[in-house]
C-alpha positions in Angstrom: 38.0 137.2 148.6 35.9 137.5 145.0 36.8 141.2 144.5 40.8 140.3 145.3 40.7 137.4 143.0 38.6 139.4 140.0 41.2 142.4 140.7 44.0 139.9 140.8 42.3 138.4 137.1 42.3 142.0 135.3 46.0 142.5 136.6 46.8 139.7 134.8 45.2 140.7 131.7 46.4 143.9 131.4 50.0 142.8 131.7 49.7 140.6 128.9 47.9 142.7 127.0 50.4 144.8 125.8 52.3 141.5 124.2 50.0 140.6 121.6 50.2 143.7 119.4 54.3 143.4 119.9 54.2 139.6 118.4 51.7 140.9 115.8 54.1 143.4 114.8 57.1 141.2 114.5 55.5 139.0 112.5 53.9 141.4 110.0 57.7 142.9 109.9 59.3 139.3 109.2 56.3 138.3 106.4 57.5 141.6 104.8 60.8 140.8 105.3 60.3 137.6 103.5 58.4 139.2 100.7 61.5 141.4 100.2 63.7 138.8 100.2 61.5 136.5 97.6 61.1 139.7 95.2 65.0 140.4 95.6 65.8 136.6 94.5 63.4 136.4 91.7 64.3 140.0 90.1 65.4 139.2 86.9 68.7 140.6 85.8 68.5 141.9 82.1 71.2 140.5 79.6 72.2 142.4 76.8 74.0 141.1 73.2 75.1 141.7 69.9 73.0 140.9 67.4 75.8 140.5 65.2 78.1 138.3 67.6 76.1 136.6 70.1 78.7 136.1 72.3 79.4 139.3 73.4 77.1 140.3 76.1 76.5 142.6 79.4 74.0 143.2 82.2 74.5 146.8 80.9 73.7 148.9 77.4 76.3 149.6 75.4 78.4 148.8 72.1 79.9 146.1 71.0 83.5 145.9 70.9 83.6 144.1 68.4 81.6 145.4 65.2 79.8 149.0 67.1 76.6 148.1 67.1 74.6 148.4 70.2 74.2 145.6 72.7 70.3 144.7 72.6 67.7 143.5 75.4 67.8 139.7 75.1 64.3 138.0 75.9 63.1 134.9 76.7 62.2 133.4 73.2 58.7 131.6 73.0 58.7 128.9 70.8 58.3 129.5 67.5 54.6 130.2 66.2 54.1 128.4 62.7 51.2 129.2 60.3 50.2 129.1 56.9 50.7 132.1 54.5 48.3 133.3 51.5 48.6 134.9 48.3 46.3 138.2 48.4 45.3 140.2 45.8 46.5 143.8 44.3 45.2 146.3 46.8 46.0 149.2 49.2 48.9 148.1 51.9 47.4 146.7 54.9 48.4 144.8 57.7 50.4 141.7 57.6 48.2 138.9 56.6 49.0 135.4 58.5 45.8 133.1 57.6 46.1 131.5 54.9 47.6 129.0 52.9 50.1 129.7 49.8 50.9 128.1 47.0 54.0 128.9 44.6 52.0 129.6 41.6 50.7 133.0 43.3 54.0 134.7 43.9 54.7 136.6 41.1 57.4 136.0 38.6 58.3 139.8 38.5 61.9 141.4 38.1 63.8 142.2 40.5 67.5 142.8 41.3 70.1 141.5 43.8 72.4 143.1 45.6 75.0 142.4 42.8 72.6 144.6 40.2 72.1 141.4 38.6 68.1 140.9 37.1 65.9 138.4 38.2 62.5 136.7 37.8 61.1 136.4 41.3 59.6 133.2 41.0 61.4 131.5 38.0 65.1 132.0 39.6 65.2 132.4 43.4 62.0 130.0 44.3 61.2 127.4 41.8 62.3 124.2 42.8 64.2 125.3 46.0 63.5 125.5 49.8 63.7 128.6 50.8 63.8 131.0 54.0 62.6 134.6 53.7 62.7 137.9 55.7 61.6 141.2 54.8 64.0 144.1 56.0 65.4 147.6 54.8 68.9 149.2 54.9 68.1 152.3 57.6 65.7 149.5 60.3 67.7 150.2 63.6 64.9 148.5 64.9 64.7 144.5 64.2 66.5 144.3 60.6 69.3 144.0 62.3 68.8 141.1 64.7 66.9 139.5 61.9 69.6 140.2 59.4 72.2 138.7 62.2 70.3 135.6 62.6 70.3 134.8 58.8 74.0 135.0 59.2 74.6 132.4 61.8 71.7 130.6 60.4 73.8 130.5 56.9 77.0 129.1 58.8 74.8 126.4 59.9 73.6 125.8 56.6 76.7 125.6 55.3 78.2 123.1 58.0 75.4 120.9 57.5 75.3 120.8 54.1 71.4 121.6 53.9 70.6 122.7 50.6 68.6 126.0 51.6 68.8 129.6 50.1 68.1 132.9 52.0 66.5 135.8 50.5 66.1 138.8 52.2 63.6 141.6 50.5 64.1 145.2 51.6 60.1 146.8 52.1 61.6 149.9 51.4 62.6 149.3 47.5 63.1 153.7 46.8 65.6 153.8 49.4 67.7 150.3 49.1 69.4 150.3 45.6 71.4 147.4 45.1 74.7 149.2 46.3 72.8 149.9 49.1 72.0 146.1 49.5 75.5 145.3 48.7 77.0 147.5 51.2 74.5 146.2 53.7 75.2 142.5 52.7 78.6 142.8 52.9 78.6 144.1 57.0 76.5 141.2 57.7 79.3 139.0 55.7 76.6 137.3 53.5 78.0 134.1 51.3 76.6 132.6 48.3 73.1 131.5 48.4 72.1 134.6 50.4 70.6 136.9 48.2 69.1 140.6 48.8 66.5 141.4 46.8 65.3 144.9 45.6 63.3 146.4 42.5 60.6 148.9 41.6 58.1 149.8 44.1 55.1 148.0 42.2 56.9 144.8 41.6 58.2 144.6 45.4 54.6 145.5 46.3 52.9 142.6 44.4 55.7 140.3 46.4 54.9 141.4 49.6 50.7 141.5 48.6 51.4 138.0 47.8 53.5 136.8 50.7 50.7 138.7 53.2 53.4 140.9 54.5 52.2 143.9 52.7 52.7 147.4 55.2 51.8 150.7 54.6 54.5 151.9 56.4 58.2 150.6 56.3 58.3 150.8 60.2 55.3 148.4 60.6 56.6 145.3 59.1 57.0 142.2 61.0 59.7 139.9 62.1 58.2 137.3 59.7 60.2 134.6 58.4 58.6 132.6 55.4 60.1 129.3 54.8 59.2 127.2 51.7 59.9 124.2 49.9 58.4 125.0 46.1 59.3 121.3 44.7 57.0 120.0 47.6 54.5 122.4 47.8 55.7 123.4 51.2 54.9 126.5 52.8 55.1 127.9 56.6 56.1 131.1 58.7 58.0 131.4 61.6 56.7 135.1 63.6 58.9 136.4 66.2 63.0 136.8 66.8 63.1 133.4 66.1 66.8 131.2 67.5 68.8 130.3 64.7 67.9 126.6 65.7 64.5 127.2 66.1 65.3 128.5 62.5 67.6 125.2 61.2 65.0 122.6 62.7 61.7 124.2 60.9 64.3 124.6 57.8 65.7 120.9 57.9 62.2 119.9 58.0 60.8 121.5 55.4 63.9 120.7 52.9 62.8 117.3 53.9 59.5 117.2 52.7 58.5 114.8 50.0 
């Protein structure tokens, strides 16, 4: 009776054995399943847009129908970093230096032309007295002159609507090569009004700007998206560093027109 009931217990077990590997199975198969399914929902879709007119935009590379110029990746945009800037000496070009504080009287009043040909003091006529936003760019950039150049545009609309009494300057790093028909030309495709202007000169007077602004490079294609915005009555002096949003742009700007 103990052997039949023994013999009768390992039947048992080796019928059921085969199950448990099955049910294993299916449920490593539906936890990959559902890993699929999770990866598949969260895959981000790429969006691509003009620089010049925002609006026009594709889940695919191309040009825009509107002006020609190609459609780029648009990213998520982190907020804004702020931080001083400093006025650094006469020295070899270096790297971009975003660590210390500025004041107006270290910017050199050198000359320099617009894009109109017209001569300028650099301090004397485009910063004393006036809030200011800065970017530093050159004709040939396919890079992120552009985008940068795009965003002072919409940027200047804004401006203009809201009646904030801001000027743009944008200074080419590559002073040889943009002439100010050059600028001009460049300018015009990126419909510039007044109170925008493009700034060019000799390479040793550009140089001592840039020195003094910390966004010295000693190559053209390492330059930053920097944006330097100042208020010279106040004092007022700050950077935004990255493809910053026109209104990420307008809200630093309205606040530092603001200052008293």
């Amino acid at each position: 009776m103990l052997i039949k009931t023994t013999f009768t217990a390992l039947l048992l077990l080796l019928i059921a054995m085969p199950e448990a590997p099955q049910a294993a199975g299916h449920s490593y198969v539906n936890a990959q399943t559902t890993r699929k399914q999770q990866a598949k929902a969260s895959r981000k879709v790429n969006r691509y847009a003009c620089p010049m007119h925002p609006e026009v935009s594709s889940t695919r590379r191309g040009k825009c129908p509107k002006c020609g110029m190609s459609l780029r990746l648009v990213k998520d945009e982190p907020a804004a970093a702020t931080a001083p800037v400093s006025a650094v000496p006469a020295g070899p070009l270096t790297a971009p230096d975003a660590t210390r504080s500025i004041s107006s009287s270290g910017i050199p009043d050198v000359e320099v032309y617009d894009q109109n040909g017209k001569r300028l003091k650099f301090r004397s006529d485009l910063i004393k007295g006036k809030t200011v936003a800065i970017n530093f760019i050159f004709t040939t950039c396919t890079a992120i002159c552009p985008s940068l150049t795009a965003t002072f545009r919409r940027v200047q609309q804004e401006l203009t609507a809201q009646k904030l009494p801001v000027e743009l300057i944008s200074i080419s790093v590559d002073p040889t090569t943009d002439t100010p028909e050059r600028l001009h030309e460049y300018a015009a495709k990126f419909k510039a009004g007044p109170g925008w202007t493009f700034v060019t000169g000799d390479k040793a007077s550009i140089d001592s700007i840039l020195r003094a602004m910390g966004t010295a490079v000693a190559v053209k294609t390492d330059h930053t998206p920097m944006i330097l915005i100042g208020n010279d009555a106040r004092g007022f002096w700050t950077r935004t560093y990255g493809l910053s949003s026109p209104s990420t742009l307008l809200k630093v700007l309205a606040e530092a027109a603001s200052k008293k």
